[in-house]
C-alpha positions as CSV (number, residue, x, y, z in Angstrom):
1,X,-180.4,-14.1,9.1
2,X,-179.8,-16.4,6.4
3,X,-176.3,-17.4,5.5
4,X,-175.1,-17.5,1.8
5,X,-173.7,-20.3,0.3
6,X,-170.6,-19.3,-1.2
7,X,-168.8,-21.6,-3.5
8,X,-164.6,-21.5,-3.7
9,X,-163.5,-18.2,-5.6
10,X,-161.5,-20.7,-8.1
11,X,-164.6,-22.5,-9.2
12,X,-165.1,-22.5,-12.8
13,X,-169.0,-23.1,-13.2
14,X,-169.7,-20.2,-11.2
15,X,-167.2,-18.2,-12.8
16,X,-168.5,-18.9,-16.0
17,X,-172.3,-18.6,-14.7
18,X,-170.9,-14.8,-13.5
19,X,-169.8,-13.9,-16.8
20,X,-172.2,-15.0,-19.0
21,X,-172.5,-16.9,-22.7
22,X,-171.7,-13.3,-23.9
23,X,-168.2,-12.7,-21.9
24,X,-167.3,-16.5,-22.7
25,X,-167.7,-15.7,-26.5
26,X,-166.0,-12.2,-26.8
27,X,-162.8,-14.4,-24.9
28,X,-163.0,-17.5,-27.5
29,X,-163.7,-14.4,-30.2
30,X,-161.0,-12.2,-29.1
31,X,-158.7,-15.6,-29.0
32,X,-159.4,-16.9,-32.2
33,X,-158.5,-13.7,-33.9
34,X,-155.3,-13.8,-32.5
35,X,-154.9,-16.9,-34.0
36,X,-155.2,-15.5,-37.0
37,X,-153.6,-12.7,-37.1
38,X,-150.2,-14.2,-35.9
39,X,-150.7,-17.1,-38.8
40,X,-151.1,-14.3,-41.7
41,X,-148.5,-12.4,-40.0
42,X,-145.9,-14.6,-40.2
43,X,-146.9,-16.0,-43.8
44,X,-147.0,-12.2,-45.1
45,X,-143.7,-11.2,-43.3
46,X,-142.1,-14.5,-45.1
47,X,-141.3,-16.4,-42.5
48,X,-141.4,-19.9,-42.2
């Protein structure tokens, strides 16, 4: 019976290995448009 190495739950490579190039870009995406929309928000609703 072979063991598995299994790395600590917290670790970020695997984490990001797990996900995948297209779940780290729908995040940075899904962030940036955020971004924007609470910067034309507040310049629309006249706030400075």
């Amino acid at each position: 019976m072979e063991q598995e190495n299994q790395a600590p739950p917290n670790n970020k490579k695997t984490w990001l290995k797990r996900i995948g190039i297209a779940g780290f870009l729908f995040f940075l995406l899904k962030g940036i448009a955020w971004l924007f929309v609470f910067y034309f928000g507040f310049k629309f609703s006249g706030c400075r």
